[in-house]
NUPA-795546 format. One record per residue (C-alpha): residue in one letter; residue number from 1; y, x, z. Coordinates in pm, 1 decimal, always signed. Layout:
 rest  nr       c2       c1       c3
    A NUM        Y        X        Z
...
This chain:
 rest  nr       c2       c1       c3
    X   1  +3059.5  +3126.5  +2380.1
    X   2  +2780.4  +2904.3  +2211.9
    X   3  +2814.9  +2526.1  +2295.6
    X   4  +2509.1  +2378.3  +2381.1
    X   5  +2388.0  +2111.5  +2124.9
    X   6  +2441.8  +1709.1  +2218.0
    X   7  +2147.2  +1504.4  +2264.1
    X   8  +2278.4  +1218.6  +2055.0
    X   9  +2137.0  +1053.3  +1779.4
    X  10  +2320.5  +1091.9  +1369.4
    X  11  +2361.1   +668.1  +1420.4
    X  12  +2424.8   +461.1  +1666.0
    X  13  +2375.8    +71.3  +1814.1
    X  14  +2753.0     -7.8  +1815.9
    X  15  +2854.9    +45.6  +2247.8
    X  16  +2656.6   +287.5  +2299.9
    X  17  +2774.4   +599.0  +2399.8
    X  18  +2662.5   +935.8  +2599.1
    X  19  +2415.6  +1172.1  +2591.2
    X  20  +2070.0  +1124.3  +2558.4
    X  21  +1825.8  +1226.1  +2834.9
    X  22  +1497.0  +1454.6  +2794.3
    X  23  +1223.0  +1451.1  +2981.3
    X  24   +821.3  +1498.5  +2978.6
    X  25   +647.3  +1194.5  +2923.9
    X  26   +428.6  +1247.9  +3245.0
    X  27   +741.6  +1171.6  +3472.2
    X  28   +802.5   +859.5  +3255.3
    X  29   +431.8   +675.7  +3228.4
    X  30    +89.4   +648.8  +3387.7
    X  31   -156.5   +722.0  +3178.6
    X  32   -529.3   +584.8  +3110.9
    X  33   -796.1   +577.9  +2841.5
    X  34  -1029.3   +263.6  +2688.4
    X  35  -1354.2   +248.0  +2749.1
    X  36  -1672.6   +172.0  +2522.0
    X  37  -1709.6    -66.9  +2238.1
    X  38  -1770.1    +50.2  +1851.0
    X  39  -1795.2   -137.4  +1528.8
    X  40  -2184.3   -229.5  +1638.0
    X  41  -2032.7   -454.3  +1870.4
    X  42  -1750.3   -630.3  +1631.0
    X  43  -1860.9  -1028.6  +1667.1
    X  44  -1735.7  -1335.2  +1452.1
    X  45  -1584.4  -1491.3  +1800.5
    X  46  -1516.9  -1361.8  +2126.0
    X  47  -1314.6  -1180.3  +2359.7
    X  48  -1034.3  -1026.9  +2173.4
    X  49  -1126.7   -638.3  +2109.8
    X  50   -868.7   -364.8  +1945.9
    X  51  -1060.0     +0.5  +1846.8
    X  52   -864.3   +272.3  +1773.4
    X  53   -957.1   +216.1  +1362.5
    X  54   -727.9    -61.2  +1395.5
    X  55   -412.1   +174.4  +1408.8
    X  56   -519.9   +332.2  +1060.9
    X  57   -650.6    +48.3   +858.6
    X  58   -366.1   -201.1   +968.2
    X  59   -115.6    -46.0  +1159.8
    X  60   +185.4   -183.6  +1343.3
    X  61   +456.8    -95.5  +1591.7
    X  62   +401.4   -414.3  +1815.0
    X  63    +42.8   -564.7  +1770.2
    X  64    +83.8   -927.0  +1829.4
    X  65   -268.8  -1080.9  +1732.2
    X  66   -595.1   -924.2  +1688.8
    X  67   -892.9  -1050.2  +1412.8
    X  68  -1166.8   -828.5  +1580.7
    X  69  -1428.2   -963.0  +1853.5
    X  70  -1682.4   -886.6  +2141.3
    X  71  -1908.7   -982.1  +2388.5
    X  72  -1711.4   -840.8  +2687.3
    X  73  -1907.0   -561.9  +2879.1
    X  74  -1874.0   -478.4  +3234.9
    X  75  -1599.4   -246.0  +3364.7
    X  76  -1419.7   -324.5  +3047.8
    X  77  -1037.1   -165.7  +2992.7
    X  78   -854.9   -506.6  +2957.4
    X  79   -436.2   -483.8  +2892.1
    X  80   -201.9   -668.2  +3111.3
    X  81    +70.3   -664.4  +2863.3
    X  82   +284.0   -391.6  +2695.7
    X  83    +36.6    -91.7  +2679.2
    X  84    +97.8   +208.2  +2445.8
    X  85   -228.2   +298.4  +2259.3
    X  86   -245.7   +625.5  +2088.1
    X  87   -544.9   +671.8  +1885.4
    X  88   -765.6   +960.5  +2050.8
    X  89   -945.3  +1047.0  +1718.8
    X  90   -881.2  +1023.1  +1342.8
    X  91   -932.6  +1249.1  +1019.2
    X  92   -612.3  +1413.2   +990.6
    X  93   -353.3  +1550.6  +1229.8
    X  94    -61.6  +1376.5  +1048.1
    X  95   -243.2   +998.3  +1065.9
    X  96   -367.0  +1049.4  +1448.1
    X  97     +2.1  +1074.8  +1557.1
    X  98    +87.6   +689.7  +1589.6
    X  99   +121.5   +481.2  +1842.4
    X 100   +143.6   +106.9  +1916.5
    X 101   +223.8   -133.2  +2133.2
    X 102    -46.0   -443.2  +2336.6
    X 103   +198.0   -747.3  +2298.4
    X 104     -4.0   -983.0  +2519.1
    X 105   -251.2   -968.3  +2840.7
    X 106   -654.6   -969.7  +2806.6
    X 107   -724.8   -781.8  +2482.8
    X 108  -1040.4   -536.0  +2540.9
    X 109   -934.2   -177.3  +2462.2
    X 110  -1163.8     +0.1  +2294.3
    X 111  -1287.8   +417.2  +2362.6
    X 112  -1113.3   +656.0  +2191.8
    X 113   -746.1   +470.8  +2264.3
    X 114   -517.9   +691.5  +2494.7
    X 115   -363.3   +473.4  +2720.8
    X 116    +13.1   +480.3  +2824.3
    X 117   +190.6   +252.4  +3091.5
    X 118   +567.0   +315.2  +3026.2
    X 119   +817.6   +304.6  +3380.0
    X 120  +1109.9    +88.3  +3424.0
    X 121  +1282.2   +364.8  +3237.8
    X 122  +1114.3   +376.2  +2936.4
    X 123  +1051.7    +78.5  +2664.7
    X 124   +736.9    +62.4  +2529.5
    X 125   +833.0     -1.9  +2188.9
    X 126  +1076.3   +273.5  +2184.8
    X 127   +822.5   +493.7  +2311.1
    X 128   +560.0   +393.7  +2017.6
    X 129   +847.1   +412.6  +1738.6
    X 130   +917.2   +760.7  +1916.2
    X 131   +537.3   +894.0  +1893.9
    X 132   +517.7   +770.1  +1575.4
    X 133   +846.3   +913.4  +1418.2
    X 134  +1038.9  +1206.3  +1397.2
    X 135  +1030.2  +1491.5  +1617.0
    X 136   +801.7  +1344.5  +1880.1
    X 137   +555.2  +1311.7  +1576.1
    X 138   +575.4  +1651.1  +1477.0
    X 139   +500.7  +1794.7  +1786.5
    X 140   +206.1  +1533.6  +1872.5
    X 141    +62.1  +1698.9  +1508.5
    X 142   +106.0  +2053.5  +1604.4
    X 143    -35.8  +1985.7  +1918.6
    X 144   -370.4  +1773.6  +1771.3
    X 145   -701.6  +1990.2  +1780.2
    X 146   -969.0  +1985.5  +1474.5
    X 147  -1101.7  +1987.2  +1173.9
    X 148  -1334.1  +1730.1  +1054.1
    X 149  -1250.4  +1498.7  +1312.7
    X 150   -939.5  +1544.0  +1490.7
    X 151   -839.2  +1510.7  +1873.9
    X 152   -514.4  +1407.1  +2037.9
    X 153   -552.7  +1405.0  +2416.0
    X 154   -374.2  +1199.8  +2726.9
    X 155   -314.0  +1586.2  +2877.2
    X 156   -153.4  +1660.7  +2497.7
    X 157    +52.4  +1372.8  +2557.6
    X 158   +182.8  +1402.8  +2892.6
    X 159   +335.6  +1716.8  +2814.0
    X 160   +579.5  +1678.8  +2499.1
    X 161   +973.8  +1611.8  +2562.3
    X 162  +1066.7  +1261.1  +2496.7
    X 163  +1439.4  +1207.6  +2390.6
    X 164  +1570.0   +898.7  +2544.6
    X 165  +1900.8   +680.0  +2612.8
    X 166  +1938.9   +379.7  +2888.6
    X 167  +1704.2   +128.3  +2882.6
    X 168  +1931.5   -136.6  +2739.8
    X 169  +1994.0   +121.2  +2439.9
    X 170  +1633.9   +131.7  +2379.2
    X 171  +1514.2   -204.2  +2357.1
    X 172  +1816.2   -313.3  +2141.8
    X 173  +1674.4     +1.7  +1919.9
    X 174  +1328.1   -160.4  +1961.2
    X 175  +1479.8   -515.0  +1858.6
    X 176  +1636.1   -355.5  +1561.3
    X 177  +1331.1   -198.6  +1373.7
    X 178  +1110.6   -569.9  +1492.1
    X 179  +1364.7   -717.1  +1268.1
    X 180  +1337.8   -495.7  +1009.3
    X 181   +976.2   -490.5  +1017.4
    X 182   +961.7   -877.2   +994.7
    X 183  +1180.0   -879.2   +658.3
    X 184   +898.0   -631.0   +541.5
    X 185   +627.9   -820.2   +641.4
    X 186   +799.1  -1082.2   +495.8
    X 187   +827.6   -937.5   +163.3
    X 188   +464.4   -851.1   +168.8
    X 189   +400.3  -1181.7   +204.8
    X 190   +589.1  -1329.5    -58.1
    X 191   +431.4  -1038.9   -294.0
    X 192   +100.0  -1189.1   -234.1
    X 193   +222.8  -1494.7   -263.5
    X 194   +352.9  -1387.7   -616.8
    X 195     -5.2  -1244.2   -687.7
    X 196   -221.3  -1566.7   -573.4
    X 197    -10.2  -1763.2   -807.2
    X 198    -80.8  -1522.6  -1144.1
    X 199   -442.0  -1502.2  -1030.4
    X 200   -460.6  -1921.4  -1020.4
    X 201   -298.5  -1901.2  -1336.1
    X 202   -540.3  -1658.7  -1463.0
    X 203   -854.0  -1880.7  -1383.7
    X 204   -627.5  -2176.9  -1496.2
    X 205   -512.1  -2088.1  -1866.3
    X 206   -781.6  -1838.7  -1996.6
    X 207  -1138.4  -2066.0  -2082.7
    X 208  -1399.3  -1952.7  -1739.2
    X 209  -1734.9  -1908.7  -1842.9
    X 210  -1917.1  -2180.0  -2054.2
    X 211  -1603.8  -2315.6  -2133.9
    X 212  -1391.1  -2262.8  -2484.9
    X 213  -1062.4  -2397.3  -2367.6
    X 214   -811.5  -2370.3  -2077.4
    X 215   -783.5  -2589.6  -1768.2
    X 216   -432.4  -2577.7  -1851.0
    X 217   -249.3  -2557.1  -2164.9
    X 218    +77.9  -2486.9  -2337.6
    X 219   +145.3  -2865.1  -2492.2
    X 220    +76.4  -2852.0  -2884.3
    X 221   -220.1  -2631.8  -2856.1
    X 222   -583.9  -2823.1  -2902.3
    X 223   -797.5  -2556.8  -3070.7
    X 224  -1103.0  -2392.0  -2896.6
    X 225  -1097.4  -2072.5  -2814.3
    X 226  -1325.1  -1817.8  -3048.7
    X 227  -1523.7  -1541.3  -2911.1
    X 228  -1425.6  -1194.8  -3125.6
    X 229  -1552.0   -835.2  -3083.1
    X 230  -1256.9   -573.6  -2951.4
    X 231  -1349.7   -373.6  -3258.0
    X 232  -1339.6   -682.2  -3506.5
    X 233   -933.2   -729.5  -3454.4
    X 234   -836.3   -386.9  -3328.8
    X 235   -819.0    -35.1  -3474.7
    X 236  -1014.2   +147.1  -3149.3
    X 237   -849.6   +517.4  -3069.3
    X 238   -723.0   +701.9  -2794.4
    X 239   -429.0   +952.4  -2645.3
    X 240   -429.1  +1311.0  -2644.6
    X 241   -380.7  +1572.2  -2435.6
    X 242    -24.4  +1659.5  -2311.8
    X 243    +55.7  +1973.9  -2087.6
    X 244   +202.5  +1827.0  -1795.7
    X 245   +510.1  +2112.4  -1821.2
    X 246   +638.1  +1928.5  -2118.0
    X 247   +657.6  +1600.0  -1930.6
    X 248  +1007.4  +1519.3  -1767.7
    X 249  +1015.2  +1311.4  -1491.9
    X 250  +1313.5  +1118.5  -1545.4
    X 251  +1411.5   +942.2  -1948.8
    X 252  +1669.8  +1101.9  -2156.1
    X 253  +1775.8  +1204.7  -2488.0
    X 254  +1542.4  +1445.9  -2579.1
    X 255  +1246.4  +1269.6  -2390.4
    X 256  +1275.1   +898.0  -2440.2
    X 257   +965.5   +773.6  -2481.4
    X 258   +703.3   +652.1  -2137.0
    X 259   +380.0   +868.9  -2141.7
    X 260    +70.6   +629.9  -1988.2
    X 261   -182.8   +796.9  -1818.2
    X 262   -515.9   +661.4  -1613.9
    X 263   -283.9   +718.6  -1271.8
    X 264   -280.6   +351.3  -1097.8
    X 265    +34.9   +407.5   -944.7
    X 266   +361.2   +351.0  -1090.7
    X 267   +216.9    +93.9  -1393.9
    X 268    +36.9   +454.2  -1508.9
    X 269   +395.4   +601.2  -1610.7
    X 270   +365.1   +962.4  -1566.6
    X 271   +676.5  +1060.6  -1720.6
    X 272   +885.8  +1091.6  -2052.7
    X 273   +831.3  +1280.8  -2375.6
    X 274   +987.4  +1387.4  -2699.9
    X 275   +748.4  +1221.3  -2923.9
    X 276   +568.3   +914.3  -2918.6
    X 277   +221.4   +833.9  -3064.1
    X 278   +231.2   +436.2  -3061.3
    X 279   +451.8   +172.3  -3102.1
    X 280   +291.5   -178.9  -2886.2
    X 281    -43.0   -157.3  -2818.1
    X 282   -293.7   -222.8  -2559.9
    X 283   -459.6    +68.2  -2330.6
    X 284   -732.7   +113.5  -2118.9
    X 285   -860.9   +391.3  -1879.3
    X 286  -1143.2   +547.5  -2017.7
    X 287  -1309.9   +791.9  -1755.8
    X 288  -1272.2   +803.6  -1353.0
    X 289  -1221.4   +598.8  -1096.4
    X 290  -1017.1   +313.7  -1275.1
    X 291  -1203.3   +282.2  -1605.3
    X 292  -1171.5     -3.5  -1759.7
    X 293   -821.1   -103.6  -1631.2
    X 294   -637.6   -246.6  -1946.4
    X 295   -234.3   -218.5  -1964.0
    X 296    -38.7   -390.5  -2227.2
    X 297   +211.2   -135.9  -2354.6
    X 298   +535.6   -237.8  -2519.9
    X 299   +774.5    -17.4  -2741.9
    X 300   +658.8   +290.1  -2827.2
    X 301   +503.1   +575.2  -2623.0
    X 302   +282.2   +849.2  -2584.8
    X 303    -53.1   +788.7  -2415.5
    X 304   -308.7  +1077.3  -2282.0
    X 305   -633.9  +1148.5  -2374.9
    X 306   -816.9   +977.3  -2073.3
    X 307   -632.6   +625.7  -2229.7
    X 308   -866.4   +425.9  -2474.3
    X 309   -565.7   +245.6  -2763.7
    X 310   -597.8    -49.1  -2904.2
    X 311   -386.6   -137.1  -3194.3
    X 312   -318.3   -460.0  -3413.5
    X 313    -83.3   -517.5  -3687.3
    X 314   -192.8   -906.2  -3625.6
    X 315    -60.7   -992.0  -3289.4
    X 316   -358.7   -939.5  -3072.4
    X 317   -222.1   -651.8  -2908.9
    X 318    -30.9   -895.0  -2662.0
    X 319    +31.7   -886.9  -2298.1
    X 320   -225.0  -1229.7  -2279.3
    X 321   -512.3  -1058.4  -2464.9
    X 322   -449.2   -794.3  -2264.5
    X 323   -522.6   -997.4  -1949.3
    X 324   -837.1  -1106.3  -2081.4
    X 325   -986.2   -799.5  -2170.3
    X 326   -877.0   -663.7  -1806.2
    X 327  -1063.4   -937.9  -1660.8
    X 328  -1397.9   -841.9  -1875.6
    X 329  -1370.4   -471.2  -1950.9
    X 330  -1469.6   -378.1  -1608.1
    X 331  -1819.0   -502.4  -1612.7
    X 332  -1875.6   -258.2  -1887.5
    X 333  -1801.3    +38.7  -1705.9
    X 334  -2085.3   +297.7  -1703.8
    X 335  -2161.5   +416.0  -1370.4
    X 336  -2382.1   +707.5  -1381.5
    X 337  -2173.8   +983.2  -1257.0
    X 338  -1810.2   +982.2  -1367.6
    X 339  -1719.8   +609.2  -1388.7
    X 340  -1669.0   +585.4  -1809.2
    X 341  -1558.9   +313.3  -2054.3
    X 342  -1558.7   +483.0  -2403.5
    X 343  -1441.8   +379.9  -2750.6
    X 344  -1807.9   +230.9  -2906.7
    X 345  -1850.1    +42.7  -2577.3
    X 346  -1507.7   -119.9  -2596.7
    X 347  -1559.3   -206.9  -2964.8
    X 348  -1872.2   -426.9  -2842.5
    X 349  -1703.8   -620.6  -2601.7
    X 350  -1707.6   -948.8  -2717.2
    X 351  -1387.5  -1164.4  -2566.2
    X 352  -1267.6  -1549.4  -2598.4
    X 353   -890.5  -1542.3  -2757.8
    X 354   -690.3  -1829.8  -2899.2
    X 355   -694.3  -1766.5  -3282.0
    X 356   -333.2  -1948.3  -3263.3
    X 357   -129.1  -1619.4  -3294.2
    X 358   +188.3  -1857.9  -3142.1
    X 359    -11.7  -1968.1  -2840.5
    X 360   -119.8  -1594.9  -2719.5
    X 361   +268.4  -1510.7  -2775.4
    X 362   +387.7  -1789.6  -2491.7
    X 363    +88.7  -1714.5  -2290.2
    X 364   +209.9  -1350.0  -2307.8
    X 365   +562.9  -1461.6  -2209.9
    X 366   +458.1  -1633.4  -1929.4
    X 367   +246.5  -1396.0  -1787.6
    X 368   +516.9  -1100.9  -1834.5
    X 369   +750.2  -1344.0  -1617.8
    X 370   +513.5  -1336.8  -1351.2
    X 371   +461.8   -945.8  -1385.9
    X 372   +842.8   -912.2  -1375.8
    X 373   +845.3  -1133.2  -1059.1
    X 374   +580.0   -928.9   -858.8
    X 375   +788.1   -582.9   -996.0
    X 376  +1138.7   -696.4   -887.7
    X 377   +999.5   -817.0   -539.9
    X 378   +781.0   -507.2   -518.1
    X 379  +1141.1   -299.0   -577.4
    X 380  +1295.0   -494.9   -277.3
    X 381   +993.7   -415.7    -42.0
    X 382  +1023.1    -35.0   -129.4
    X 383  +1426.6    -11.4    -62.9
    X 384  +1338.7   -171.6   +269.7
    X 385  +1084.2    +85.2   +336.6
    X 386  +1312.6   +370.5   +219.8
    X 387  +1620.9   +164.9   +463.3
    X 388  +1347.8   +189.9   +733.0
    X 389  +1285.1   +572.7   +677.1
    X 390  +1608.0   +595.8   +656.7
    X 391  +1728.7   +506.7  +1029.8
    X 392  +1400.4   +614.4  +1188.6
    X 393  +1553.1   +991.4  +1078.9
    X 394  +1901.0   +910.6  +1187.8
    X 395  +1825.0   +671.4  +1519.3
    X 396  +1603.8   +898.5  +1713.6
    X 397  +1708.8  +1234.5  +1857.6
């Protein structure tokens, strides 16, 4: 005889035991839509307005404050407080199944947001962690209609099974992720914090145009600053081509040295290789989107061919210089068609260095610091997004 499977969630809020219940979302909420409003009628000030675009370009579980304004229209769909809004449209079925929850009273909601009042059984934040998560999610994408533009309907919602415990259970699960999401938030905060400060710095120690020294300076240092051509202190060259199938993903042994590529994410570390093909240099993307974003690259490695090199037996190819060629290289960018920054180009740019070899060397220390800073805090923001992935799978049924 087959037992039938519990309806209980992998982990648990400690005291809280039982099955779960299941039951169609129509017997659990009242639901509405918002009415009118588009970006035409965004103002600087105004009655408080959410579209549905805000649950794609800055999306949270709870929305607490809104930065988007109107002149408010008659017959306008104004929340009370602690409204679900699921976007009605959006360009893919995976982003249109999210949901979120109206923190406060007399915030305009916008057309295209499906509306859900949750019952005394159901809390609303539960409920948009649910839609937005998990099973619930899956079905809410299976059930979206479209191509181009895709369509997720009140009558779509009504209809899928919602997993749920006791109220109490659900809020504390509710409380639980708002606390997690706050130490995310604030660890995106302190990132940017991390950021402003190198970018101050940045404007602070490099010479800003029509000058020829820093704001601020190392103490000892008094020299101007010289302007040099890129191809009067560097040897200009670039990567080559390397079959992706003899790239490993993870360092070892046999493939020990970093391969750079033009990718943005991950510092542009695509993977590891056998061989290397320079040993400290400086690199720059040299076709696509991101030409003419210039890496420093320590220790040896193996860059590809869309990677402009340059290379200095003199010191110049520092993590400071570095900065200051990523802070002009950009403005040479052709943009006719592919986005390109090639080798005869780069050897023209003209940049203002320190000739003091010793004062580029602590202004390279200081500024790898602050690199190593943002890195280590960006590391800490991802584990808390992986601990967040993590119990959404094993929290929900």
């Amino acid at each position: 005889m087959m037992t039938e499977k519990r309806l209980v969630p992998k982990r648990r809020i400690a005291g809280y035991v039982g099955d779960w219940k299941a039951s169609k979302l129509e017997e659990l909420s009242v639901f509405s839509k918002g009415r009118g409003y588009s970006k035409d009628d965004l103002k600087n000030s105004g009655d408080p307005l959410i579209l549905y675009g805000r649950l794609y370009t800055k999306y949270e579980t709870i929305i607490n404050s809104v930065d988007t304004y109107t002149v408010k229209q008659e017959n306008s769909v104004v929340s009370k407080g602690g409204e679900v809004v699921v976007p009605s449209s959006g360009e893919s079925k995976e982003d249109i199944a999210r949901a979120s929850v109206i923190a406060k009273a007399n915030i305009i909601l916008g057309g295209d947001l499906n509306i859900i009042k949750t019952s005394n059984e159901l809390d609303p934040v539960f409920l948009a962690l649910s839609i937005s998560n998990g099973t619930l999610q899956k079905e809410l994408i299976k059930r979206a209609q479209g191509s181009s533009v895709v369509h997720l309907y009140n009558e779509d919602l009504m209809n899928i099974t919602l997993y749920y415990p006791h109220i109490k259970e659900q809020q504390k699960i509710g409380e639980f992720f708002r606390v997690l999401d706050e130490r995310i938030a604030n660890q995106e905060r302190k990132i940017a914090k991390v950021k402003a400060l190198k970018s101050a710095y940045l404007t602070e120690m490099f010479p800003q145009e029509g000058e020829t020294v820093p704001k601020r300076r190392f103490e000892g240092f008094e020299e101007k600053w010289v302007r040099r051509r890129v191809g009067d202190i560097f040897q200009v060259t670039r990567g080559n081509v390397l079959s992706t199938t003899k790239i490993e993903k993870k360092q070892s042994k046999t493939s020990q040295y970093p391969v750079y590529s033009s990718q943005t994410q991950n510092n542009g570390l695509l993977g590891y290789y056998s061989a290397y093909l320079f040993d400290t240099a400086i690199t720059w993307t040299t076709d696509g989107a991101n030409a003419g974003t210039v890496n420093y690259r320590e220790g040896k490695f193996y860059s590809t061919n869309v990677n402009g090199v340059l290379i200095s037996k003199e010191g110049y190819a520092c993590k400071a210089v570095a900065e200051i060629l990523d802070l002009e290289a950009w403005k040479h960018v052709s943009k006719v068609g592919n986005p390109k920054l090639m080798n005869n180009v780069m050897s023209n740019i003209e940049i203002l260095i320190s000739n003091n070899i010793k004062e580029l060397e602590m202004l390279s220390l200081f500024f790898t610091n602050l690199d190593n800073q943002i890195t280590t805090e960006e590391k800490k923001l991802e584990k808390l997004k992986q601990m967040k992935e993590a119990y959404l799978e094993e929290m929900f049924v």
